[in-house]
C-alpha positions in Angstrom: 129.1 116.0 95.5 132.7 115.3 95.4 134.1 112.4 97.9 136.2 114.7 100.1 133.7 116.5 102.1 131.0 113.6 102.4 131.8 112.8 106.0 131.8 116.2 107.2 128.5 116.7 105.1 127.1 113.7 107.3 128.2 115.1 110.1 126.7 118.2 109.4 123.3 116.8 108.7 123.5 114.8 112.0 124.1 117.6 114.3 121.3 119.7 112.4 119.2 116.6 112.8 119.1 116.8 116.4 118.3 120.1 116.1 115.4 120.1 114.4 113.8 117.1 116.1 114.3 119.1 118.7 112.6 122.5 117.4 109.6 119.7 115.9 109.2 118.7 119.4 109.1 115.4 117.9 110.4 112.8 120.7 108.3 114.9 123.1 105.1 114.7 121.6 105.4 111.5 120.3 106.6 110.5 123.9 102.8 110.7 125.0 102.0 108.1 123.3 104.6 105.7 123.0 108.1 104.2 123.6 110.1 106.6 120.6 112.9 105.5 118.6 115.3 107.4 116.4 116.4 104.7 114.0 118.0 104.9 110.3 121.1 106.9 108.9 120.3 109.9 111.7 121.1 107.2 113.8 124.5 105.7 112.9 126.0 108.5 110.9 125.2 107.7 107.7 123.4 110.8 106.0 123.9 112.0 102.6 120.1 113.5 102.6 117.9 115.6 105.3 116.2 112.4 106.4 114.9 111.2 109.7 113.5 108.2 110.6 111.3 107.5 114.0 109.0 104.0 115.2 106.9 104.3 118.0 106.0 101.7 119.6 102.5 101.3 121.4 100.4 98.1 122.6 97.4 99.0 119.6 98.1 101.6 117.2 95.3 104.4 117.0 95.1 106.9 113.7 93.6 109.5 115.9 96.4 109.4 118.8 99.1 109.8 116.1 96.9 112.6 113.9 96.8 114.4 117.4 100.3 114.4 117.5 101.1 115.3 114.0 98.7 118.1 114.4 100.5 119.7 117.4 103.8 119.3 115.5 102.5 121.1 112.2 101.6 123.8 113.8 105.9 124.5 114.0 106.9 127.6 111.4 108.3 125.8 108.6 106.2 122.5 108.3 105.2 122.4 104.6 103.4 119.2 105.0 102.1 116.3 106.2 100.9 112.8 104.4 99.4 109.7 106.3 99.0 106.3 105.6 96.9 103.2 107.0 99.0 100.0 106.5 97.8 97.9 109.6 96.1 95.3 107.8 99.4 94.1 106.1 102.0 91.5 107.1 103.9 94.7 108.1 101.4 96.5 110.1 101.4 99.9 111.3 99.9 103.4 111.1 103.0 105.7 109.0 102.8 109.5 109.0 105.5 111.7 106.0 106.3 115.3 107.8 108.1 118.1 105.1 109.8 121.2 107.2 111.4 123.8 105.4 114.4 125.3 107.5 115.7 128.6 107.9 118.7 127.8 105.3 116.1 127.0 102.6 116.8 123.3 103.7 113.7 121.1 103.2 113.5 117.8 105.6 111.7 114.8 105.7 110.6 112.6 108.5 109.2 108.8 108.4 107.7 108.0 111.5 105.9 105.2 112.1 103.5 103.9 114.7 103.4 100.0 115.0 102.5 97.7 117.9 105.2 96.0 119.9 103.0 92.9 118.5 104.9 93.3 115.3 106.4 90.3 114.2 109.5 92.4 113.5 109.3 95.0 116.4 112.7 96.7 117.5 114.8 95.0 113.9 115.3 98.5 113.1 116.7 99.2 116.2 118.7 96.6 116.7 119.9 97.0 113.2 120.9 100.6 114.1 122.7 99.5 116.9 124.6 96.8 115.0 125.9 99.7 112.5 127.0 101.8 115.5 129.4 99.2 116.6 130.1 98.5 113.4 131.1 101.2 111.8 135.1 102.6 111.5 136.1 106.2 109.6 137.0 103.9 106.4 133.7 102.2 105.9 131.5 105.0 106.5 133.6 107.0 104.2 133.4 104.3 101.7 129.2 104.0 102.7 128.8 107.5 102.0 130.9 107.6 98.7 128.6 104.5 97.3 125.5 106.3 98.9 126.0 109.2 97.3 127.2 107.7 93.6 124.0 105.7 93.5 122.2 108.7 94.3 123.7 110.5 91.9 123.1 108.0 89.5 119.0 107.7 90.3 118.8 111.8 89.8 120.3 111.4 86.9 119.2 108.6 84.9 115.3 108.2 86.7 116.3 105.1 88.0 115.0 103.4 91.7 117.3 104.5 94.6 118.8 101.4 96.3 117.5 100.5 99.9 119.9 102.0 102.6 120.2 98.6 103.8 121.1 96.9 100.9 124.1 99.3 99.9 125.7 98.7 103.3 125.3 95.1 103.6 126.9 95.4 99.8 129.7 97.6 101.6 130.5 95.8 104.2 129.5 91.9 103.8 130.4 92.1 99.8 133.2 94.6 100.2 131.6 96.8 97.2 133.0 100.5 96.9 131.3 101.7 93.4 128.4 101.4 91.1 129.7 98.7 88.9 130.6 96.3 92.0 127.1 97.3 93.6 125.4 95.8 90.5 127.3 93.4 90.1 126.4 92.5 93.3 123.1 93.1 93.6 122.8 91.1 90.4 124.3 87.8 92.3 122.8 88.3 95.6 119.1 87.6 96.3 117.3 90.4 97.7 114.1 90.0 100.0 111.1 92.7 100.7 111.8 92.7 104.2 115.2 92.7 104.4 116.6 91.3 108.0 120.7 91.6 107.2 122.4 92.7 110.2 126.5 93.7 110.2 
């Protein structure tokens, strides 16, 4: 994808964002559960793929409260599939559920919504994070994100190599002032990364 239209393509992927969490019902049916959150690149602008990202937040996470919901969702024209994973008795605990819909323009989406207790010892970073890029953010640097999003991307389709974290190509952007592959290795190369990363702009 060439630079010029990669805000516009953001853009374009936002707006439709909303409309299919709307069409999924998703905030609605995940409502009865829990306190939703739309957090990620949906959130602050940043979309180069058809990706969504939720956390719901509830007191004790139950597998069959969120397979309810994920069963009333599926039943949408267009969901492809659903995958579910147990990862409560980590350090980052919480019940995670992978939905694939299939648009009407041939457009296949993914969601990553996760169910975690507001007893998480990192409960609401994403959100706060989120928030942090929304003030943050100008027309230069999310042109610049998006042009070093979609080069690395690029580069993993390519070559088979692992697709950088979101996180760490914008704190490379804006903290290290990176705005292409070679300076985002070099970068990454100097700067220690952690699991969990907890960089905020």
């Amino acid at each position: 994808m060439s630079a010029a239209p990669l805000p516009s393509h953001a853009e374009r992927l936002r707006r439709r964002s909303e409309v299919i969490i709307e069409r999924l019902r998703v905030r609605d049916c995940w409502a009865r559960v829990g306190d939703v959150r739309l957090v990620g690149s949906a959130r602050f602008g940043l979309m180069i793929s058809p990706n969504i990202d939720f956390e719901v937040y509830v007191e004790r996470p139950e597998v069959a409260a969120g397979a309810a919901v994920m069963r009333e969702i599926a039943t949408t024209p267009g969901v492809t599939g659903v995958i579910h994973h147990d990862f409560m008795n980590t350090d980052d605990p919480g019940l995670y559920w992978r939905l694939d819909y299939r648009d009407e323009h041939d457009e296949l989406w993914d969601f990553d919504i996760w169910l975690v207790p507001f007893s998480h010892p990192r409960a609401g970073m994403a959100e706060a994070f989120a928030e942090a890029m929304v003030r943050t953010l100008t027309d230069q640097s999310r042109e610049r994100i998006l042009r070093l999003k979609d080069e690395l991307s690029q580069r993993a389709k390519h070559t088979g190599a692992q697709r950088p974290r979101g996180i760490d190509i914008y704190r490379a952007a804006l903290e290290g002032g990176v705005r292409d592959v070679t300076g985002f290795d070099a970068w990454r190369a100097a700067t220690p990364m952690s699991e969990l990363e907890t960089w905020r702009p």
